[in-house]
C-alpha positions, 0 to 999 in steps of 0.5 A, spaced: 702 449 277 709 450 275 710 453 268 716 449 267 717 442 270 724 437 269 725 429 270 732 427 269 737 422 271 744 425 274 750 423 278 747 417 279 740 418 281 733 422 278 732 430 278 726 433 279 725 440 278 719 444 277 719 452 276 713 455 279 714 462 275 712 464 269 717 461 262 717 460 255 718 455 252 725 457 249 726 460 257 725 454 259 728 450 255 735 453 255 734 453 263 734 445 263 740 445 257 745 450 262 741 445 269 745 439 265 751 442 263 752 445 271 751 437 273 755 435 268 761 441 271 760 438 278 760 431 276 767 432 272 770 435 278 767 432 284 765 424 281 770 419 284 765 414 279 768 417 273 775 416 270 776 423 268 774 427 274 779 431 278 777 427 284 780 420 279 787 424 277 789 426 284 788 419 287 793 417 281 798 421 284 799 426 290 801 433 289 798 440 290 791 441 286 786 447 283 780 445 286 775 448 282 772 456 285 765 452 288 770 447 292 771 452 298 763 452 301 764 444 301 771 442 303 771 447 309 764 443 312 768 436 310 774 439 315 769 441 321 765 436 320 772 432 320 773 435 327 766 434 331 766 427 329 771 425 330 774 423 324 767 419 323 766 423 317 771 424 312 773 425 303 778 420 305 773 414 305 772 413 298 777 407 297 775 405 303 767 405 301 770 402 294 773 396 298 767 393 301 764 394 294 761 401 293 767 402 287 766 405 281 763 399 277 757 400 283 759 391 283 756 391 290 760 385 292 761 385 300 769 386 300 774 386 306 775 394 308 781 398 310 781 404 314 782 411 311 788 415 312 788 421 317 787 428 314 792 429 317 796 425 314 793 426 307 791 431 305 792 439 306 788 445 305 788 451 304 784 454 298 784 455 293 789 450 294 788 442 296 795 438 296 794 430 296 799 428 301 799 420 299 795 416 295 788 417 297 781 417 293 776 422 296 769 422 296 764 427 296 758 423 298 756 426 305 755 432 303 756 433 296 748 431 292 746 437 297 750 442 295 749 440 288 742 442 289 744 449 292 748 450 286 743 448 281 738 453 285 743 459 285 744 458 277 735 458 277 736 464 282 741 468 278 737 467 271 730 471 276 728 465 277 724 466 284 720 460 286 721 453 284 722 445 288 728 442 287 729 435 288 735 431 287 734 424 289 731 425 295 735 432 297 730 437 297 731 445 296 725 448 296 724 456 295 718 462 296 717 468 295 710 467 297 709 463 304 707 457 300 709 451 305 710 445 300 708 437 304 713 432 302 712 425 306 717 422 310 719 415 307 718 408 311 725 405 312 722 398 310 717 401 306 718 406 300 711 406 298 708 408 305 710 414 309 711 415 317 709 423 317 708 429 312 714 435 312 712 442 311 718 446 308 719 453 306 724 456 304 729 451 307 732 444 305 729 437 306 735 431 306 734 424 309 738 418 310 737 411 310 740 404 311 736 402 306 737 405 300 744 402 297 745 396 301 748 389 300 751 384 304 753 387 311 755 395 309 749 400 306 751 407 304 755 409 309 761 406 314 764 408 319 771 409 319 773 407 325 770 399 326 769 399 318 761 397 318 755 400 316 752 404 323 745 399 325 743 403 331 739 408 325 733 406 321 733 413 317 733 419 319 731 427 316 734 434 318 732 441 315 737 447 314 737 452 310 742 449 305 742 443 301 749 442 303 749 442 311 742 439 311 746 432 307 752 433 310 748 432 317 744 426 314 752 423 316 754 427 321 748 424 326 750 416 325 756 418 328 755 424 334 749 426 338 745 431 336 747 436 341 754 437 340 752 438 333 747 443 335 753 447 338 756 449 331 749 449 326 743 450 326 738 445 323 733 441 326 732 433 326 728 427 326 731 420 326 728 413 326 732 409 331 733 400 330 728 399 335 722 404 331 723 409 337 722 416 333 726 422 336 726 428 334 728 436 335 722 440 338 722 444 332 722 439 326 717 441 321 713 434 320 706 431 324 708 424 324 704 417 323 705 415 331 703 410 335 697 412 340 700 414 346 707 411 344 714 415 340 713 408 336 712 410 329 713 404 325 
């Protein structure tokens, strides 16, 4: 039984967080305290649904930015995932994802879309440094909930905490010292209170997507830059990694780009959910799924 276990909401979604070593209530108690306060750090730095994060103020006005000393691991994906995909996925989609009605009010009112700028034509990095080239509302969505989950397990790592689950919203870091494998069920994308399968994880990152969650009028979560509309071809999808961050910033990349190309340049494994409830995953993906007999049919 974890000796410590914490239930919170954050950055706009519930944490849940269980220490599986030995704490005493003060220990536990300030490791909650200093959980919090890093959130609060990384939402004031990377939040573009707060007035006074620095993503607002550097879309109020360009210029050459600070970014702060955690930026690096997370704008560096973002720029190679900008490059495989094609530009499909981008920090530059934010005012784009405000327009169609996923702003900072979280209105959800369908708007008419306008396209991002090209990070070319926008921005310029080189950090410790980002410059703003024109006026642009960035957004960390793709891959930032992730990497928040892998800060929040190096913060428990560097105070000896050695075993513990984390789960931000449904992205999920999961380390051991033992070789106790954690089931975690895969959601059903029409569903939430059934599951089509059992991941079993150890010492990896667990994070999925789906068009289901946030969604209104034609647009969900995530939209394509380029046709300005909410991919339809997947229901949900699921990828492990050894990291939060890349594990999310691929739950993105593969609504947009094959599988394969990303295969050339991560290492991840990938379960994916497609409109037709056709199931298709990479040979090594830790789950046993609820199939159809005889049939890759899932739902």
């Amino acid at each position: 039984m974890p000796s410590a276990q914490y239930t919170f909401e954050a950055i706009g979604t519930v944490w849940n967080i269980d220490i599986l070593d030995d704490l005493s209530t003060e220990q536990s108690a300030q490791t909650k305290a200093n959980i919090l306060a890093r959130i609060e750090v990384f939402d004031k730095n990377y939040s573009r649904f707060r007035a006074d994060s620095l993503v607002t103020k550097m879309a109020a006005r360009a210029g050459t930015y600070a970014l702060p000393g955690d930026a690096q691991p997370l704008l560096d994906l973002y720029a190679n995932l900008y490059k495989i995909t094609n530009g499909a996925v981008t920090p530059l989609i934010g005012q784009t994802l405000a327009q169609a009605g996923y702003d900072a009010a979280y209105s959800l009112k369908e708007g008419t879309p306008t396209p991002p700028p090209a990070w070319e034509e926008a921005l310029e990095y080189d950090f410790p440094r980002l410059t703003i080239k024109q006026m642009a509302l960035l957004d960390f969505g793709a891959a930032g909930k992730g990497y928040l989950v892998d800060i929040i397990g190096n913060l428990l790592a560097e105070q000896g905490v050695q075993n513990y689950y984390i789960d931000g919203g449904g992205d999920i870091l999961y380390r051991s010292v033992s070789d106790a494998r954690i089931e975690v069920a895969l959601e059903h994308p029409a569903d939430p209170t059934q599951a089509i399968g059992i991941a079993s994880i150890l010492n990896q990152s667990l994070c999925g997507s789906a068009g289901n969650r946030r969604a209104w009028g034609k647009y969900h979560h995530i939209l394509n830059p380029h046709s300005l509309a909410s991919p339809k071809h997947i229901q949900a999808l699921w990828v492990t990694a050894d990291n939060g961050l890349l594990a999310d910033g691929l739950t993105t990349a593969l609504f947009f780009t094959d599988a394969d190309e990303l295969a050339k340049h991560f290492d991840f494994e990938y379960a994916i959910v497609h409109a037709d409830n056709s199931l298709e995953h990479s040979a090594n993906f830790p789950a046993d799924f609820f199939t159809k007999s005889n049939s890759s049919t899932v739902l």
